[in-house]
LOVEXMAR-716579 format. One line per field, with one value per residue (C-alpha): residue number from 1; x, y, z; residue in one letter. Coordinates in Angstrom, 2 decimals. Last residue first. Example, Ala and Ser with C-alpha at 12.3 -4.5 7.8 and 13.67 -1.06 7.14 Angstrom:
// LOVEXMAR-716579
num <- [2, 1]
east <- [13.67, 12.30]
north <- [-1.06, -4.50]
up <- [7.14, 7.80]
residu <- [s, a]
***
This chain:
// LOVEXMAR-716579
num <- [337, 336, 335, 334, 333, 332, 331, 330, 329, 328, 327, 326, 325, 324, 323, 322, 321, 320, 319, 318, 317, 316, 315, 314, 313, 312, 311, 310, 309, 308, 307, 306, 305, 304, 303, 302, 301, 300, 299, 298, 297, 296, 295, 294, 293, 292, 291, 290, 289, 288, 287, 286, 285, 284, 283, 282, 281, 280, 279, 278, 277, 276, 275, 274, 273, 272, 271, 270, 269, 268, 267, 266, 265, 264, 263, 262, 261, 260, 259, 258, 257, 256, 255, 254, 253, 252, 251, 250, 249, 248, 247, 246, 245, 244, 243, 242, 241, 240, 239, 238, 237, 236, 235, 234, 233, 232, 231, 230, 229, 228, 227, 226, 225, 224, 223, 222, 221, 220, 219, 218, 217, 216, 215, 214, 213, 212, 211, 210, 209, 208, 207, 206, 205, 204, 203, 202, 201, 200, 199, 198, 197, 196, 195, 194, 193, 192, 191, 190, 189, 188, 187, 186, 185, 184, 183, 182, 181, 180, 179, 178, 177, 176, 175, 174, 173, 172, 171, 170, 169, 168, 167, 166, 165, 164, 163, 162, 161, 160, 159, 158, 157, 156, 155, 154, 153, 152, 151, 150, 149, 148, 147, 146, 145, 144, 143, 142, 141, 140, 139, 138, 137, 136, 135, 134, 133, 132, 131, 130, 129, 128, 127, 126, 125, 124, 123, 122, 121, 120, 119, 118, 117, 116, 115, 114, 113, 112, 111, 110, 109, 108, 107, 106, 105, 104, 103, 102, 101, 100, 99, 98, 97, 96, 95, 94, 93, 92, 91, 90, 89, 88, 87, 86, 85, 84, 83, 82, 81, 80, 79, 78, 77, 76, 75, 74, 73, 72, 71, 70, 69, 68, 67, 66, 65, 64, 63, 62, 61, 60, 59, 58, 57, 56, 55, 54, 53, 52, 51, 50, 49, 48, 47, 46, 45, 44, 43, 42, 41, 40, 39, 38, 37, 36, 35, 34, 33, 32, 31, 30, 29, 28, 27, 26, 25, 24, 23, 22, 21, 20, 19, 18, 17, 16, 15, 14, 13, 12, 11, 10, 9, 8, 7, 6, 5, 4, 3, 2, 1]
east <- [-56.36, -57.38, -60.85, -61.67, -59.63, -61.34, -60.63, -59.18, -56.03, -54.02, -54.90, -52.17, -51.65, -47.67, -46.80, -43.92, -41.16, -37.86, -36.40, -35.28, -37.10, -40.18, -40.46, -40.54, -43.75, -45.53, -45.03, -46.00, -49.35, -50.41, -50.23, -52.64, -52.86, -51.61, -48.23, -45.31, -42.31, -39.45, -36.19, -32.85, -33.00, -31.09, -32.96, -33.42, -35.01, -37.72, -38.26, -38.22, -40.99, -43.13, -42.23, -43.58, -46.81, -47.74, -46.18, -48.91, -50.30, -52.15, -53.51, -55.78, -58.82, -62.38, -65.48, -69.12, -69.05, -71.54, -69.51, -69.97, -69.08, -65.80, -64.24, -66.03, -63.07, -59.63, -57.10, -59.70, -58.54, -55.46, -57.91, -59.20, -62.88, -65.25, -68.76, -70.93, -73.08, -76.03, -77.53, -74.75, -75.62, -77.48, -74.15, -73.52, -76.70, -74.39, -74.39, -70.80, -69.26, -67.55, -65.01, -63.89, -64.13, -62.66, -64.62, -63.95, -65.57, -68.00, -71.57, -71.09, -73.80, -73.84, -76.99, -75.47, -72.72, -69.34, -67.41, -68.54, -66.98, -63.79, -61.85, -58.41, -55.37, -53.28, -50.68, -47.45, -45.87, -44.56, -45.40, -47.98, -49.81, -49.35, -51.83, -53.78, -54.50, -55.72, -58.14, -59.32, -59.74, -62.44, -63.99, -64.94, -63.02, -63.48, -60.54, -59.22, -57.94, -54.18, -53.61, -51.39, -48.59, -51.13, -52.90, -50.08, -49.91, -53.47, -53.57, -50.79, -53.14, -56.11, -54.09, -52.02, -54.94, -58.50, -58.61, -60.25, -63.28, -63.53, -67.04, -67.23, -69.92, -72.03, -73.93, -72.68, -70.01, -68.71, -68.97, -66.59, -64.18, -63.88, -63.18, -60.37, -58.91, -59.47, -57.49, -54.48, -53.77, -53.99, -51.02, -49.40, -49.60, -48.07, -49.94, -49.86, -49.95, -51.63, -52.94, -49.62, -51.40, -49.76, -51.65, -51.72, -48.95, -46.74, -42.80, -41.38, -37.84, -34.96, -31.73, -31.15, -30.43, -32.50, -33.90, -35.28, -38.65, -38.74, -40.01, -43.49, -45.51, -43.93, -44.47, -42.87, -43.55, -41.80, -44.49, -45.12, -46.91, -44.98, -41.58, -40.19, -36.19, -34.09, -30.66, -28.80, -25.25, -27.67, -29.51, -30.13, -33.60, -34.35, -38.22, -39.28, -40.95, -43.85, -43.37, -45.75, -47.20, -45.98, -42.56, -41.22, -38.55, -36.15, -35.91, -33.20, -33.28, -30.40, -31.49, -30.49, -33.17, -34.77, -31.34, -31.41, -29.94, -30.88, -31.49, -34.60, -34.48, -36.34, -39.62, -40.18, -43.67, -45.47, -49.32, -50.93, -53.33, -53.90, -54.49, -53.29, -50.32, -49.86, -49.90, -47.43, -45.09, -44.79, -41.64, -39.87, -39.92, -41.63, -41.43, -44.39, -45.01, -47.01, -49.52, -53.11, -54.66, -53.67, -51.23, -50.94, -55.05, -55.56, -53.14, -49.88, -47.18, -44.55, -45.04, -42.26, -43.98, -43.53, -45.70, -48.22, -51.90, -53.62, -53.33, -49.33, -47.83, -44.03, -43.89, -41.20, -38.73, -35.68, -34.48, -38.07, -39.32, -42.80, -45.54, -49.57, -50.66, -51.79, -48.25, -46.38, -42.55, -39.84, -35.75, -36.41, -34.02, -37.37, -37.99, -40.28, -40.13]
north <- [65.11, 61.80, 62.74, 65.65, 63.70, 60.96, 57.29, 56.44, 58.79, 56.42, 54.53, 55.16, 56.54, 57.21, 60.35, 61.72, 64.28, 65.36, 68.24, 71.15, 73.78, 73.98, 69.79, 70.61, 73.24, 70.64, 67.60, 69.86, 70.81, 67.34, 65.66, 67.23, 64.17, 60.81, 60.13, 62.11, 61.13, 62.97, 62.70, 64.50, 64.51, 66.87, 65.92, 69.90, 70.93, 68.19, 69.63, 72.73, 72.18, 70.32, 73.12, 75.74, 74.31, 73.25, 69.87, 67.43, 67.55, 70.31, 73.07, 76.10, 77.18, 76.76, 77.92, 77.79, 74.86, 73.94, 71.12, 73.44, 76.56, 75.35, 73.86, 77.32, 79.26, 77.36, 76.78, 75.00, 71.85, 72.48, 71.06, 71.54, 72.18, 74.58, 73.76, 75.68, 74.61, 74.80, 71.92, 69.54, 65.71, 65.78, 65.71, 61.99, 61.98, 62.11, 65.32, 65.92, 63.34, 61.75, 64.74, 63.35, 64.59, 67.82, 69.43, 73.15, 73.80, 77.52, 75.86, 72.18, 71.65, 68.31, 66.28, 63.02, 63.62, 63.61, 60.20, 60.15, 63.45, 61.98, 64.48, 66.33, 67.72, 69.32, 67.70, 65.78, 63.37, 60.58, 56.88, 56.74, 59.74, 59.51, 56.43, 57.96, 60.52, 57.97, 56.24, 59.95, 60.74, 58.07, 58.92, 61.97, 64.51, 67.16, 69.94, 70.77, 74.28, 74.68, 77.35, 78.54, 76.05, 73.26, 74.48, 73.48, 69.54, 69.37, 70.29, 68.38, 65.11, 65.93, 65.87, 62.65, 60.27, 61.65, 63.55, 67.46, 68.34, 71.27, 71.57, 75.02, 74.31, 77.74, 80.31, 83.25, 84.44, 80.74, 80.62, 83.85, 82.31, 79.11, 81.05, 82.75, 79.49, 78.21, 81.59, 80.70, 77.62, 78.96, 81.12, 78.25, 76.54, 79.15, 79.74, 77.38, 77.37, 75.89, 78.02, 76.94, 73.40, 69.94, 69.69, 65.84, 66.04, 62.98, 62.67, 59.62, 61.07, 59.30, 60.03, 60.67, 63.25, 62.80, 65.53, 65.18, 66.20, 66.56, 64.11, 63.95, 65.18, 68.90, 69.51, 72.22, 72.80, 70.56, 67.87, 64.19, 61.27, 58.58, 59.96, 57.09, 57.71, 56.11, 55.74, 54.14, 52.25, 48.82, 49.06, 51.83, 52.53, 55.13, 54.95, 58.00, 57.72, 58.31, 57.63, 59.58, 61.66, 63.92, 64.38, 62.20, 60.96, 58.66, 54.84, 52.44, 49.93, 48.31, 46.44, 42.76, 40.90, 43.17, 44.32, 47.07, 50.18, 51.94, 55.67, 56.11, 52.82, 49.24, 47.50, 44.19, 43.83, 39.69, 40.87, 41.37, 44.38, 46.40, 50.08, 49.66, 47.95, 50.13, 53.30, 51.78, 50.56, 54.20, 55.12, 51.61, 52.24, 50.22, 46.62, 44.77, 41.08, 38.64, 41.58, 41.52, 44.45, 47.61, 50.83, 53.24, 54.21, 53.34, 56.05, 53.95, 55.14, 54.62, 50.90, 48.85, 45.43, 41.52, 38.86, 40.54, 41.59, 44.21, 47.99, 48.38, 50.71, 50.11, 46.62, 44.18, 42.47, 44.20, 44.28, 43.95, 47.32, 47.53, 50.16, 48.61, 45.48, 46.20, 47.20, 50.38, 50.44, 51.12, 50.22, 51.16, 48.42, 47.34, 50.90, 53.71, 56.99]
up <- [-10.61, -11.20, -10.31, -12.95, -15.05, -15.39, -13.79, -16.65, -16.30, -18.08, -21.23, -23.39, -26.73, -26.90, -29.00, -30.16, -30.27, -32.24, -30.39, -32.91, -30.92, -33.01, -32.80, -28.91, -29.57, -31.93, -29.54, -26.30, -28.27, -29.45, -25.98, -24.21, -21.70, -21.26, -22.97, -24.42, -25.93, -26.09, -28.01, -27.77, -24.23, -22.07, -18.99, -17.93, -21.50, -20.63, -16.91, -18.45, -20.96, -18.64, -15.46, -17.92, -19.01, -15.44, -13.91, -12.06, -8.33, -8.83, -6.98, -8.46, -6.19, -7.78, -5.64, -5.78, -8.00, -10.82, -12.42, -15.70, -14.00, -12.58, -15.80, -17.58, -15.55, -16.59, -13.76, -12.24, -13.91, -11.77, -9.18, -6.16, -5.75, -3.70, -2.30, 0.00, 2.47, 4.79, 6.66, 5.87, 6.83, 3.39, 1.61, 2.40, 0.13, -3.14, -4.78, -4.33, -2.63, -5.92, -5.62, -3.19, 0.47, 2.79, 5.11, 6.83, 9.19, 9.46, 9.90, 10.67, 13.03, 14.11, 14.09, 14.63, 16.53, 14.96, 14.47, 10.49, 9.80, 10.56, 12.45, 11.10, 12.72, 9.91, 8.37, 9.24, 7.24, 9.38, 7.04, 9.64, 9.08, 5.22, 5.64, 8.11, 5.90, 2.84, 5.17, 6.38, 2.44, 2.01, 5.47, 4.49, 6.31, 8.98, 9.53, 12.66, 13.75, 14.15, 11.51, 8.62, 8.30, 8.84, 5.66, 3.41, 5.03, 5.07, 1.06, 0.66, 2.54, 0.10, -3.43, -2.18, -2.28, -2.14, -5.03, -3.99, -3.13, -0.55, 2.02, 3.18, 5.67, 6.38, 8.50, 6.23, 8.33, 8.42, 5.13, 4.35, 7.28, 5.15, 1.96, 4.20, 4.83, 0.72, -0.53, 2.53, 0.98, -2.46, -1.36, 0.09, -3.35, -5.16, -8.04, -11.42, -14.88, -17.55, -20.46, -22.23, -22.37, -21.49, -18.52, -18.39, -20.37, -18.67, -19.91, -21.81, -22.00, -24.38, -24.05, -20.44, -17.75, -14.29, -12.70, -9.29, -8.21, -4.76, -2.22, -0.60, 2.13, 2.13, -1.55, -3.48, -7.30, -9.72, -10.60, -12.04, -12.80, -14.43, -15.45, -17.73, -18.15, -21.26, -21.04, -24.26, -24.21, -24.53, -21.47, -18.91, -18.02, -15.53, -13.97, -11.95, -9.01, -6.51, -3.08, -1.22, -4.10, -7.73, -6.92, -9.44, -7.35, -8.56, -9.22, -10.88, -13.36, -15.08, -18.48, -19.50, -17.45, -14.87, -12.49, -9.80, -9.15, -6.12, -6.46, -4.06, -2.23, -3.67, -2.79, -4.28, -3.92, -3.93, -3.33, -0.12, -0.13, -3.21, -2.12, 1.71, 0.32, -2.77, -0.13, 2.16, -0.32, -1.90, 0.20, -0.30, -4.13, -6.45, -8.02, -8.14, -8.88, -11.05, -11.70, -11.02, -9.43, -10.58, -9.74, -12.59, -13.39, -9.14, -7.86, -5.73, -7.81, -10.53, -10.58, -12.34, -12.98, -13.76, -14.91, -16.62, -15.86, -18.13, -17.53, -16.87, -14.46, -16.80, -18.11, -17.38, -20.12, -19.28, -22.37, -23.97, -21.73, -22.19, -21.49, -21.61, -21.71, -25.53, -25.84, -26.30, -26.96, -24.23, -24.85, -28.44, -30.33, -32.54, -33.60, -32.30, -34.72]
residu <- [x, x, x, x, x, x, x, x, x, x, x, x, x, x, x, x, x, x, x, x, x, x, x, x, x, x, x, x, x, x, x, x, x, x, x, x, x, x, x, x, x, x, x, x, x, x, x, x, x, x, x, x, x, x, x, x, x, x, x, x, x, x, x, x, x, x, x, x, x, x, x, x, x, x, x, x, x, x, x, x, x, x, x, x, x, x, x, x, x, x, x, x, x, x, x, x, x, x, x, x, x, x, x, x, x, x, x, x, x, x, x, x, x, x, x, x, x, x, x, x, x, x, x, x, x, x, x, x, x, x, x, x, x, x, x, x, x, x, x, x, x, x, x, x, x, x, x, x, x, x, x, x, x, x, x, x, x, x, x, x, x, x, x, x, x, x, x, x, x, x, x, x, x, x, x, x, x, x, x, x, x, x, x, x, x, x, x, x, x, x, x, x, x, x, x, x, x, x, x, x, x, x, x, x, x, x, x, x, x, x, x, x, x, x, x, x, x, x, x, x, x, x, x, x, x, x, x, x, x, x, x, x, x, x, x, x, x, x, x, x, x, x, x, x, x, x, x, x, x, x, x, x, x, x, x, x, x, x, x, x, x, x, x, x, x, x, x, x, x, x, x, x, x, x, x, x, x, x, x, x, x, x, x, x, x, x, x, x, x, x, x, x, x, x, x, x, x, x, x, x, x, x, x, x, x, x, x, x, x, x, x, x, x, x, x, x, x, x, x, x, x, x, x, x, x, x, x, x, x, x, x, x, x, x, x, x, x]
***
């Protein structure tokens, strides 16, 4: 259980550190914050200032334009009050981190958002041993795991080919920051051939262009000629695209979506997809019970997501787990995804 010395405990605001007296991606304004990365339910408008890492100042620029950031290396250790803070990749997008609190003889380690499987626009997951884990379960779920992403990169370029045969747009919806520009970055190391974006993932793209990740060549779908056939492209938008009118400008089409979400059948078949291919930007089952193993912690605590089966199958293994109610992930999880 939480007690007063705890160097995190939950607050209306949102996750607070009272050694260090900053909260962690925070929902309600406060004077000082640790943000993980640049997604809209960790990264908000309103905060005195923003500490993050140099790799993810891009993104929360672009996302919330000039506010007083104090940007900080992978690794370097910083002081908030009484506690020494220091950030590490979380793997999850460009510039996402890990938050390692170290106060009081204790070490405590807030993951954010994260993953373990290979991604070529951001850094790798690293492990970082402490006491006291607050690990993401966003797919806390044994029926949660993942393919190899190139493989599902190849899946989506022969579902293009199947609608070009068939006189169509294969139009894929997928999150619009960091989920779209892997997916460019794993289909680059298959083919050459341009894809066609909404113009909410081309701001995102351009983004990653300049911070150097490379990805496949893409064309706003807004600079093509009005009447274009799009028969046999491939088109990438947010999931908020589909149904909208933008999807008039598409004779014939089909739609697929990316998600881990579509790791589970009846996810696709309710949101009336054509096509569901497996990526995710979080941890499966197996990479969240590793990744806690990994830290050595003797106590967990989970937040946003399936929450009650990780806590029941670390409490089998002898590691004392909990719960912190939060209120990420409120843009839905279909979209935060």
């Amino acid at each position: 259980m939480s007690s007063s010395e705890d160097l995190v405990v939950l607050r209306r605001e949102g996750l607070y550190c009272p050694a260090g007296d900053f909260y962690i991606d925070p929902w309600k304004p406060v004077a000082r914050a640790v943000i993980t990365h640049g997604h809209g339910d960790h990264a908000r408008i309103g905060m005195g200032e923003y500490h993050a890492t140099a790799a993810g100042m891009p993104i929360l620029q672009w996302r919330l334009g000039d506010q007083v950031y104090a940007p900080h290396d992978y690794g370097e250790a910083f002081a908030l009050g009484q506690a020494c803070v220091s950030l590490h990749p979380a793997g999850h997008v460009l510039g996402s981190a890990q938050v390692r609190i170290e106060a009081g003889g204790e070490v405590w380690v807030a993951s954010g958002d994260y993953k373990r499987q290979h991604d070529p626009t951001c850094d790798p997951f690293e492990v970082v041993p402490c006491d006291v884990f607050i690990t993401e379960a966003t797919f806390g779920l044994p029926v949660y795991r993942w393919p190899d992403t190139p493989c599902v990169a190849q899946e989506i370029l022969e579902w293009r080919d199947e609608c070009e045969r068939r006189g169509e747009a294969a139009v894929l919806l997928c999150y619009a920051l960091g989920k779209a520009q892997r997916l460019l970055a794993e289909l680059g190391r298959f083919t050459d051939r341009p894809a066609f974006v909404h113009g909410a993932v081309a701001a995102g793209v351009q983004v990653y262009r300049d911070a150097g990740i490379d990805m496949l060549p893409t064309v706003p779908v807004s600079e093509t000629a009005k009447g274009a056939d799009f028969a046999g492209e491939l088109v990438i938008a947010p999931p908020s695209a589909a149904g909208s009118p933008w999807m008039r400008r598409f004779k014939r089409s089909q739609t697929g979506f990316a998600s881990g979400w579509m790791r589970v059948r009846g996810n696709r078949r309710r949101r009336n997809y054509d096509r569901g291919f497996v990526v995710s930007d979080h941890a499966d089952w197996p990479d969240l019970m590793r990744t806690i193993r990994e830290t050595g912690a003797s106590r967990v605590i989970a937040t946003h997501g399936n929450t009650d089966a990780i806590i029941r199958a670390l409490n089998d293994e002898g590691i004392a787990a909990e719960a912190f109610r939060t209120e990420f992930g409120e843009a839905g999880e279909g979209d935060a995804e």
